[in-house]
C-alpha positions in Angstrom: 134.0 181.2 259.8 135.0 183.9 257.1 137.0 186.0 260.1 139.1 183.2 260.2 139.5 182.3 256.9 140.4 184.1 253.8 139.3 182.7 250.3 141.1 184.1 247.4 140.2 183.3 243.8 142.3 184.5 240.7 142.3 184.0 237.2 145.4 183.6 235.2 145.0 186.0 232.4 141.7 187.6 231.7 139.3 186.7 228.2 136.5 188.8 226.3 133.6 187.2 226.0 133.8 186.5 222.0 135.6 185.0 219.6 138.4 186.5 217.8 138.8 186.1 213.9 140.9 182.0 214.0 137.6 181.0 215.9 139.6 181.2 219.4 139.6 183.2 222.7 142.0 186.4 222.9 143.6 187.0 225.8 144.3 190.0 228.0 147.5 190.0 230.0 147.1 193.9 231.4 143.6 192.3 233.2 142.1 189.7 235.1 139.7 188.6 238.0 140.7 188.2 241.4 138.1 187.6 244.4 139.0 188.3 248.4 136.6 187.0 251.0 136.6 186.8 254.5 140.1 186.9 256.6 138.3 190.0 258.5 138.6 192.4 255.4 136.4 194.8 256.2 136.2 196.6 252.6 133.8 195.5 250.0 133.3 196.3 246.3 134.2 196.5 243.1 138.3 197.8 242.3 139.2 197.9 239.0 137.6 199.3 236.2 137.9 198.1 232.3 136.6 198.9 229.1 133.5 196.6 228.0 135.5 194.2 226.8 138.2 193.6 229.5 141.2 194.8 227.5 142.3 197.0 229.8 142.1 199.0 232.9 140.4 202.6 232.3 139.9 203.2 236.2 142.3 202.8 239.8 144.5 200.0 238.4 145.7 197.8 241.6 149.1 196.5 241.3 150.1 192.8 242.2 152.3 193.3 245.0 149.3 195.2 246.2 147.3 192.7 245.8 149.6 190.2 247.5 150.3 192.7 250.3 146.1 192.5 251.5 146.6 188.9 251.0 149.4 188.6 253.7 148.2 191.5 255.7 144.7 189.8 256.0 146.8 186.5 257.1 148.5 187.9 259.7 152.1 187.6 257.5 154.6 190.7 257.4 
């Protein structure tokens, strides 16, 4: 069924895992998590590389219309 489908999950904005000094949740617009399965991708793995706190990308920073592009390229859309 995953040839024929593609599941895509994506967060809005990415969060460390503490608290910052108000007792709240920073967050980190230059990072966040998005998932591709199925739709006949035939690449696995891990792109994307932050610092331990997800602040920011240290390593092969992928670009949103990139992103997008695998999405529609995976659909069948040009």
């Amino acid at each position: 069924m995953l040839d024929e489908s593609l599941i895509v999950i994506t967060t809005e904005i990415g969060s460390p895992s503490g608290f910052d000094s108000g007792g709240g949740r920073e967050h980190q617009g230059s990072s966040l998590t998005c998932v591709l399965a199925g739709g006949g991708l035939s690449n696995c793995g891990v792109y994307v590389q932050t610092d331990p706190q997800a602040k920011r990308i240290v390593a092969d920073p992928v670009c949103v219309p990139d992103f997008y592009a695998t999405i529609c390229a995976a659909t069948g859309v040009d």
